[in-house]
N, C-alpha and C positions, 0 to 999 in steps of 0.2 A: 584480387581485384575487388576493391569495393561494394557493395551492393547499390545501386539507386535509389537515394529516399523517396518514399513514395510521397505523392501529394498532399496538404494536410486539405481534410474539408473544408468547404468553405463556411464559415460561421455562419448560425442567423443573425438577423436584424430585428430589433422590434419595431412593430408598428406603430401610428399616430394613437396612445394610450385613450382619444375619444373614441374611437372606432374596434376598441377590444369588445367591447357587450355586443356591436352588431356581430362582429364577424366569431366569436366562441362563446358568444351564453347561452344556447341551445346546448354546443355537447357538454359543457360545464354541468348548466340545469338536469340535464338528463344523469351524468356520472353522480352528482350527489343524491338528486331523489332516488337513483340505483340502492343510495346507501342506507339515506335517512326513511326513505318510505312517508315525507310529510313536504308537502308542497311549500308552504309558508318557510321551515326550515330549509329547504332548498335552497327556494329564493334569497336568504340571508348569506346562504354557505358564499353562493355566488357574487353576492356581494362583497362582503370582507374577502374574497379571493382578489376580486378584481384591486379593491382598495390597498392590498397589503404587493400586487403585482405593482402596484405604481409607486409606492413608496420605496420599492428592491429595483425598480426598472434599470437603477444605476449599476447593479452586480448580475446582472443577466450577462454573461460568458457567451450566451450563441453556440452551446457546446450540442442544444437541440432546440426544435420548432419552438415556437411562441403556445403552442397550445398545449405540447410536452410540459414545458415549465410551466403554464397556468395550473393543468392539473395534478404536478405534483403541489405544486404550493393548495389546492383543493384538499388532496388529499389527507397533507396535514392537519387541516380546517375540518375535515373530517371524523376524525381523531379525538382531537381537542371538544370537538362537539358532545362526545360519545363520554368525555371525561368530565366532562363538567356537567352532564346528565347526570353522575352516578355519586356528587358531592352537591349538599344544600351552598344553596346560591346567599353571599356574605349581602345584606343590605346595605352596608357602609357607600358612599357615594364611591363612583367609578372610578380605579385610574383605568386611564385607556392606553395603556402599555399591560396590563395584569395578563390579558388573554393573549400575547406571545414575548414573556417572557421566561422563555422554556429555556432560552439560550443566548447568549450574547450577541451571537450574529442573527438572530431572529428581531432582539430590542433593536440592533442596530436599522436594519432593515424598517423598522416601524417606527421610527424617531422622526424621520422628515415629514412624514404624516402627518405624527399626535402631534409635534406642532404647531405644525398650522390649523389643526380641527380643536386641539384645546384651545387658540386663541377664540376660533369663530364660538365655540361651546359658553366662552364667557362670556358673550354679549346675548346669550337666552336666558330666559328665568330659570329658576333652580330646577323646577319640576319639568320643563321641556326639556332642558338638558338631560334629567334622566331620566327620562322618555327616551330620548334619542339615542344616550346611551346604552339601555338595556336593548332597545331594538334593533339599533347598527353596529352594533361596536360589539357589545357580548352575544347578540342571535339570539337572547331571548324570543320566544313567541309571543304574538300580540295580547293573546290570553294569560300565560304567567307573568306577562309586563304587566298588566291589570291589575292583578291581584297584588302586587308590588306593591305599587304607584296607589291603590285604593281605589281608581276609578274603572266607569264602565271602560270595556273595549275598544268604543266605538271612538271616546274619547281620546286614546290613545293613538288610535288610527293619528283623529285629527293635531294630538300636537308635535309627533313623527313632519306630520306633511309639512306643518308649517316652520318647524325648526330647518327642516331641509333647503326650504324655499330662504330663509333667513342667511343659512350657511353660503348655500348658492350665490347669493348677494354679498357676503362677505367677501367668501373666494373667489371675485371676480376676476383677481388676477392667477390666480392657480387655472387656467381654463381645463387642462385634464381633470382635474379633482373636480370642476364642476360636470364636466361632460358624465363623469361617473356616477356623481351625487344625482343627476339631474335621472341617468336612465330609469326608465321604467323597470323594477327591481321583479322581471318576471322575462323566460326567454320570448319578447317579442317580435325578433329580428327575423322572423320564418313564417314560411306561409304556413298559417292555420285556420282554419274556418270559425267562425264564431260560434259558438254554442248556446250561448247566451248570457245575455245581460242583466241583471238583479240591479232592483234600486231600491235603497235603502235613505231611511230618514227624512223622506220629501212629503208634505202634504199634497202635494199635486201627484194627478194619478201617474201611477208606472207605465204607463202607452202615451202620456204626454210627454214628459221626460222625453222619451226614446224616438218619439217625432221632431225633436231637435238635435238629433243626432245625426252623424254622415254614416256611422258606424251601426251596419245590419246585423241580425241573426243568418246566418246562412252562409255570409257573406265572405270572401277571405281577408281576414285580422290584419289591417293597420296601424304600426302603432303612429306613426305619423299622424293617419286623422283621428286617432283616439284623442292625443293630446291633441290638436284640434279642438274637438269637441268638447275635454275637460276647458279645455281658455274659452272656448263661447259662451261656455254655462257660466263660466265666472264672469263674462265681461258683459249680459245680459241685463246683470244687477237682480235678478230673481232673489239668490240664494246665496246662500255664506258657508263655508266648508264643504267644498265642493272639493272631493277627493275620488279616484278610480283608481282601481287595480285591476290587472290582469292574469289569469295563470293558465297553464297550460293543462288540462286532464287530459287521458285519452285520445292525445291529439287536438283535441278541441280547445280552445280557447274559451274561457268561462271569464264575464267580466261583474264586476263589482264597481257601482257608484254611490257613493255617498254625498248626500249633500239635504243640508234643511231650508226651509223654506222663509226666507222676511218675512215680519208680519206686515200682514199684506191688506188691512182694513185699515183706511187710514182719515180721518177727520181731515176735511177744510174748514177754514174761521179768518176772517180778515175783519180790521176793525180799523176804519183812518176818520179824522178828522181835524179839519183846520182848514182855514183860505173860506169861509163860507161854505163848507161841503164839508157831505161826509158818508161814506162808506160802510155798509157792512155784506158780508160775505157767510155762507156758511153751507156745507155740501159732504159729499161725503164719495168715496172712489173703492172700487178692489180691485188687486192687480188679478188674482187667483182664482177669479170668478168659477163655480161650479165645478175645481181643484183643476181645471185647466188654462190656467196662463192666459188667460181671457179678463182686459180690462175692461170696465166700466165705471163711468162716474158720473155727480152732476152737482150744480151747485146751484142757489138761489142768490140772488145778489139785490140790494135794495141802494141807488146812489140816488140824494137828494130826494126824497121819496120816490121816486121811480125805477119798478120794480124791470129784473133781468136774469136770465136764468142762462145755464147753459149744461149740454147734456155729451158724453162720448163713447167710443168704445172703440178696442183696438184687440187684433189679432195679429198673435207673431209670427202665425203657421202655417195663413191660410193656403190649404190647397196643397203643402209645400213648407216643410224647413227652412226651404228658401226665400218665402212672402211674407213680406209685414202688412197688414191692414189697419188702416187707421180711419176713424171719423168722426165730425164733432159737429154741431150746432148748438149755437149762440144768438142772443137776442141782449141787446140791450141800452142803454142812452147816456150818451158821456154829454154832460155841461158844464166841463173844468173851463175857465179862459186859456185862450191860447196866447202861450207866451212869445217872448222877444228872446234873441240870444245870453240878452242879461238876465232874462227870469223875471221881466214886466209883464205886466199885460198889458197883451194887445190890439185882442177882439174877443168879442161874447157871440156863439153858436152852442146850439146842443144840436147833437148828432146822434139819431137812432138807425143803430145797426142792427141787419139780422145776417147771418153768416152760417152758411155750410161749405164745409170741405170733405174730401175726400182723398186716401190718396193710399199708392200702391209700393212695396219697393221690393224689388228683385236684387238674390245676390248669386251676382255671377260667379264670384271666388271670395276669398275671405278676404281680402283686402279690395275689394269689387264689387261698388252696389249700384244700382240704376235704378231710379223711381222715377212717377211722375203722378202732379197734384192734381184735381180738379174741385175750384172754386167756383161759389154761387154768392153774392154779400150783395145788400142793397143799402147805400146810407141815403138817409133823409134829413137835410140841414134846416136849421131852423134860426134866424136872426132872436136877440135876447135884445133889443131895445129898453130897456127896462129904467135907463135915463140917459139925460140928453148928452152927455159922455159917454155915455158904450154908444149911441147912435152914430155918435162921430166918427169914436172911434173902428166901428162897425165900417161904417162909409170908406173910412182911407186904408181899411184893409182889402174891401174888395178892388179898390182902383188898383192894385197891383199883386191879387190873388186872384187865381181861377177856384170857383168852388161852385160846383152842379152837384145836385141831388142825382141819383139814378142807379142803375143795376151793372155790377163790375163780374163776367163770366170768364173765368182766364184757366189755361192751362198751365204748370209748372213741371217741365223733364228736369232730371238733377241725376246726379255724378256722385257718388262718395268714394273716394281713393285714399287707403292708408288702416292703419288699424289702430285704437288706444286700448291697450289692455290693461285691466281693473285689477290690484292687487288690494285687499280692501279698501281703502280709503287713498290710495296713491295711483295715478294712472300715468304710465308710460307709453312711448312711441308719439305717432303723428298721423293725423286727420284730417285731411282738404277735400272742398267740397266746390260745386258750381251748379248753378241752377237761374233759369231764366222765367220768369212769369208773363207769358203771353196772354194780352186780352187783343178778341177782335169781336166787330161788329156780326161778322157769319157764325160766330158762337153767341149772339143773340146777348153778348154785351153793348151796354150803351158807352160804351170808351173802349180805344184803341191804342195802347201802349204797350211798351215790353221794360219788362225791370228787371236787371241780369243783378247778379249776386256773386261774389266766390268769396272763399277765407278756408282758413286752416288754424288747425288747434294740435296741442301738443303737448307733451308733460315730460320728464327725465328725474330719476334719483340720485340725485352727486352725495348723497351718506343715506345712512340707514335712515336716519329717522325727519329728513327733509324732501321734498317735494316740488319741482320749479315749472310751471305750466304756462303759459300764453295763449293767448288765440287774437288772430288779424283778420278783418273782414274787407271786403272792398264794394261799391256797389255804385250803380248806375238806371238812370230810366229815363225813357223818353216820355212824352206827353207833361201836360201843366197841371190836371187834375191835382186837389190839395189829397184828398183823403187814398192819393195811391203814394206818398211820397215817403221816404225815408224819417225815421224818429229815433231820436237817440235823447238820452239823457235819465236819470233815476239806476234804480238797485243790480240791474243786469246788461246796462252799457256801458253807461260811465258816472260814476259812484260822485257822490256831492252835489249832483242836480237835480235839478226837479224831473220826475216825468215828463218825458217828450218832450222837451225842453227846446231840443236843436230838431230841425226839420230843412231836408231838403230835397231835390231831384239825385244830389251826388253825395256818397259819405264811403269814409273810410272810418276803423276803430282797431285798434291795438290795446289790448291788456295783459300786464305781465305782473305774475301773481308770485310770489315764495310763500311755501307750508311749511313752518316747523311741526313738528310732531310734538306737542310740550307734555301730553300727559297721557297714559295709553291703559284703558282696564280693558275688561272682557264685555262690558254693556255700553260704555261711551268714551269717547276719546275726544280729547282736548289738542283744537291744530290752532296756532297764531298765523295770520297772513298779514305779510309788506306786500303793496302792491301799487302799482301808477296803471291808470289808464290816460289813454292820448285817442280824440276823436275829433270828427270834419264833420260839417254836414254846409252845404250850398247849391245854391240854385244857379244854371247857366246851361245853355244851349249844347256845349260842347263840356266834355271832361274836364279837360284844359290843368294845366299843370298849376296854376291858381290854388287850385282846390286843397294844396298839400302845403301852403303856411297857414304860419299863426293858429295851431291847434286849439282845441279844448283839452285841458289839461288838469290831472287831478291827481294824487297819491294818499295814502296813508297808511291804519295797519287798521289790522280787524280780528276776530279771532272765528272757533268753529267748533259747535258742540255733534260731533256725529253721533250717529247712534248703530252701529253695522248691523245691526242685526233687524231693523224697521229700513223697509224700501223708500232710497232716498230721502231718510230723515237726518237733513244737517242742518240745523237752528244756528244763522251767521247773525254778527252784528261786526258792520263796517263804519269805523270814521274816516272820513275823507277832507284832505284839505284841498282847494277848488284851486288854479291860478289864473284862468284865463276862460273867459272873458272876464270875471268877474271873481276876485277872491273872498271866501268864505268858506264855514265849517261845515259838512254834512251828515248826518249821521243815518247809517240803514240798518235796517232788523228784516231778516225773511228766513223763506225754509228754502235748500237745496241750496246746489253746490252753485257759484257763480258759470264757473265751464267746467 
């Protein structure tokens, strides 16, 4: 009689290849530093395991666990380590099949890989590439990559981080290969306490730093809000090479951040003249006040001989990681003519303003802020008679303009939902905001309006080296007062016009901007933009769907001299062709990004 075959097991399965680092890079990390005795080797061994697991995940049998077969595939990496310790390293450029091919079914196994990382490899420069090579591919240490390569360490650090982030982008469609590229290359999938945190390369003190942080000493180690906190440092705009690591000693978590500081003294200078007037400007600001991320600034300003000044400061911290502070006072006398929607003039005032604001923002989550403003401004309007044409025309503006002198005391709550994050000079995701400016007589204003606001802003990368962004505003207010009402037109609404150009109770504005990237060094980069702006602006009682023909309408191209390494230094010059109301050419020169 026969015997009964017994049961075969039942096979494993593999898991979702982004989810190996959480769930085995602890015992991983732990099996190799058993072997190598160096933290940083460790964390490489772990790496190229995981990398070389995904590129075999097709010949995984299920004959044992997924963690079985990681750590033998370890253990070879192992090995191999130990052998190429004890032979001088060939400087010849990389191939990235060299370190497994011991064996045919080893190359084969690492072919769908090198693949697709040789193609992403050829779109870095020579020397990030072999950066990225000695560090991920062969496990060189960040120290013998050094001495390679010629440069400091530190340097190495940063062009590892950045080729990775490049990769990342490339392989957007491989999403395991990015899930793997992406993890933090250290076991931080476990609870471990923080030990502490080291900052490196910042002119701003190390307890400032660390006050922008969600991530404590003491604390148990997230890596979720670590990288958190590495995206807020970079989306801040402080600093450039903002890189973190983490490892494990002793159970403790030990973190490392690197990151240096923009230069952070920065000149103001304005110089305009033409139309009878003329302009100058000159002041000066720190972002880094007293190596604490503490702004101040101020400017003097001289229009038509008459002298104006204005002074600020801002705190990112106050109290709280969480609280921005901002405040500013201004003084000063605008006597431009106010124009017609063609860019006539239409009446002669000079207007002296003084202005203080203040204001608070709280953030409830990262993509969750809540502030609210409080404003103090007084204008004082003054008639320019000056001949019997501006008196006329003086006369037929007030028949159908309210304009009182007096003191405007209003509050502003506001909303921020969405996040854009900064990769240097490109910004991703989406941004909407809503905020309403209330003034009333029991706040000891002499006017009583409310001027609601909303819009949203955005940016996407459809290739490497282009940039597509927009932003749309909407806005509304009641009361007739002139000097509370809506302005649009000139360098940062809609390009071709003059200054304040278009003014009303109601306005809407739409710009949609394309960046090429034409030229890219290490001190400044060269971006071209195509771009149309479309805006409204009208006076009437009610919103009314009116409001949305016959836009103002403008396009053209422009280009953009950044400087990444000087806080918010990008030197634009925009041409603009105008269509509506009135067509003609415009041309703008200023500093910082339009959105």
């Amino acid at each position: 009689m026969a015997r009964p075959r017994s049961p075969e097991p039942p096979r494993s399965e593999l898991s979702d290849p982004g989810g190996w680092y959480a769930a085995h890079g602890r015992r991983l990390y732990l099996y190799a530093y058993s072997r190598v005795r160096d933290a940083n080797e460790a964390d490489e061994l772990v790496h190229q395991t995981l990398l070389t697991a995904f590129a075999a995940r097709g010949r995984f049998r299920g004959e044992s666990s997924e963690l079985t077969w990681m750590t033998g595939i370890l253990r070879y990496k192992v090995l191999e380590h130990f052998r190429r310790r004890s032979r001088d390293r060939c400087l010849e450029p990389i191939d990235i099949s060299d370190a497994r091919k011991d064996s045919p079914e080893r190359k084969a196994e690492a072919s769908e890989f090198d693949s697709i990382v040789r193609e992403g490899l050829g779109t870095l420069s020579p020397q990030m590439a072999r950066a990225f090579s000695l560090r991920r591919i062969e496990g060189v240490s960040q120290q013998e990559a050094a001495k390679i390569l010629g440069v400091p360490a530190g340097r190495v650090a940063v062009m590892v981080y950045r080729a990775r982030m490049r990769l990342i982008r490339h392989l957007g469609q491989a999403a395991a290969v990015v899930a793997l590229l992406s993890a933090v290359a250290v076991p931080g999938a476990f609870a471990a306490p923080v030990g502490s945190i080291e900052i490196e390369g910042a002119k701003t003190r190390p307890e400032t730093v660390r006050a922008l942080l969600d991530t404590r000493i003491g604390a148990e180690f997230d890596p979720a809000a670590w990288e958190r906190d590495l995206r807020r440092l970079r989306n801040l705009d402080y600093f450039y090479d903002v890189m973190g690591d983490a490892r494990e000693v002793d159970g403790r978590m030990e973190l490392h951040l690197h990151l240096r500081n923009k230069f952070s003294t920065l000149p103001i200078f304005k110089f305009k003249r033409g139309g009878g007037s003329s302009l100058i400007t000159a002041g000066l600001y720190e972002i880094n006040f007293l190596d604490r991320l503490l702004e101040v600034g101020g400017q003097y300003e001289r229009f038509n001989g008459k002298p104006g000044y204005a002074l600020w400061f801002r705190h990112p911290y106050l109290f709280s990681r969480r609280n921005r502070f901002g405040t500013e006072v201004l003084a000063h006398a605008i006597d431009l003519p106010l124009l017609t929607d063609r860019g006539e003039e239409e009446a002669f005032f000079e207007n002296k303003e003084t202005r203080w604001n203040g204001r608070l923002q709280r953030e409830l989550a990262e993509s969750l802020r809540v502030g609210v403003e409080l404003s103090v401004y007084q204008n004082d309007f003054k008639r320019d008679d000056g001949s019997a044409e501006k008196r006329a025309r003086n006369d037929g503006f007030l028949r159908t303009t309210t304009l009182h002198s007096g003191r405007t005391v209003s509050l502003t709550p506001s909303v921020t939902v969405g996040r854009l994050d900064h990769d240097r000079y490109f910004i991703s995701g989406h941004e909407g905001f809503a905020q309403v400016e209330l003034a009333h007589r029991s706040l000891g204003s002499g006017f009583a309006f409310a001027k609601g606001q909303a819009g949203v802003t955005g940016g996407w990368r459809p290739g490497e080296r282009w940039n597509l962004v927009y932003q749309a505003k909407l806005g509304s207010k009641t009361g007739r007062e002139f000097q509370h009402k809506f302005y649009l037109g000139g360098l940062d609404t809609a390009r071709g016009f003059l200054d304040r150009q278009f003014r009303g109770e109601h306005m809407w504005l739409v710009n949609l901007e394309a960046r090429p990237t034409l030229v890219e060094k290490p001190l400044w980069v060269l971006q071209g933009a195509l771009f149309t702006d479309l805006a409204k602006t009208w006076d009437a009682r009610n919103f009314g769907v009116d409001g949305f023909g016959r836009p103002i309408i403008s396009y053209g191209i422009g280009g953009r001299v950044i400087f990444p390494r000087v806080y918010r230094a990008i030197l634009r010059l925009d041409v603009a062709r105008t269509q509506r109301p009135v067509g003609q050419y415009g041309v703008s020169l200023g500093l910082q990004q339009f959105f």
